[in-house]
Steps between C-alpha positions, in 0.01 A plus 500: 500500500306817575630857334638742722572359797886451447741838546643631190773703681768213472868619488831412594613538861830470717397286887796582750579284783534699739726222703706444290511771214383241243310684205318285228281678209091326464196632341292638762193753470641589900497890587814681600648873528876344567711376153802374501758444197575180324719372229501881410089512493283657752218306660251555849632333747322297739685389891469172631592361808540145405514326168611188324914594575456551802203265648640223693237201315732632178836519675489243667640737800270494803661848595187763442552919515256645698472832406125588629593401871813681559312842675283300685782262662680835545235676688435162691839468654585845613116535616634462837683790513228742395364725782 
């Protein structure tokens, strides 16, 4: 393999599911300014919408949380009342 071309900023980080407040700890060289405390240790935090808790192929539940859509099927339904 060549030299170099691999990060060397590899640390421990916390992934929240957003959906449903499931937080598991990889390494990850992912940027964040958010942390968020753990088994008594501090780590960055990074939000996801969806992950393997909470996905339906892993569930087995074909209910999905759409969180991205919500303002847009709000501003879609009481469009006809703007003047």
């Amino acid at each position: 393999m060549r030299k170099g071309i691999h990060p060397e900023n590899y640390r421990m980080v916390a992934f929240k599911d957003m959906s449903n407040g499931d937080v598991f700890l990889t390494k990850s060289t992912a940027n964040s300014k958010e942390t968020i405390d753990v088994e008594g240790a501090e780590y960055p935090l990074i939000k996801l919408e969806i992950s393997r808790t909470s996905h339906p192929y892993y569930t087995g539940k074909m209910k999905l949380v759409d969180t991205a859509g919500r303002i847009d099927k709000f501003k879609n339904k009481y469009a006809k009342f703007k003047k």
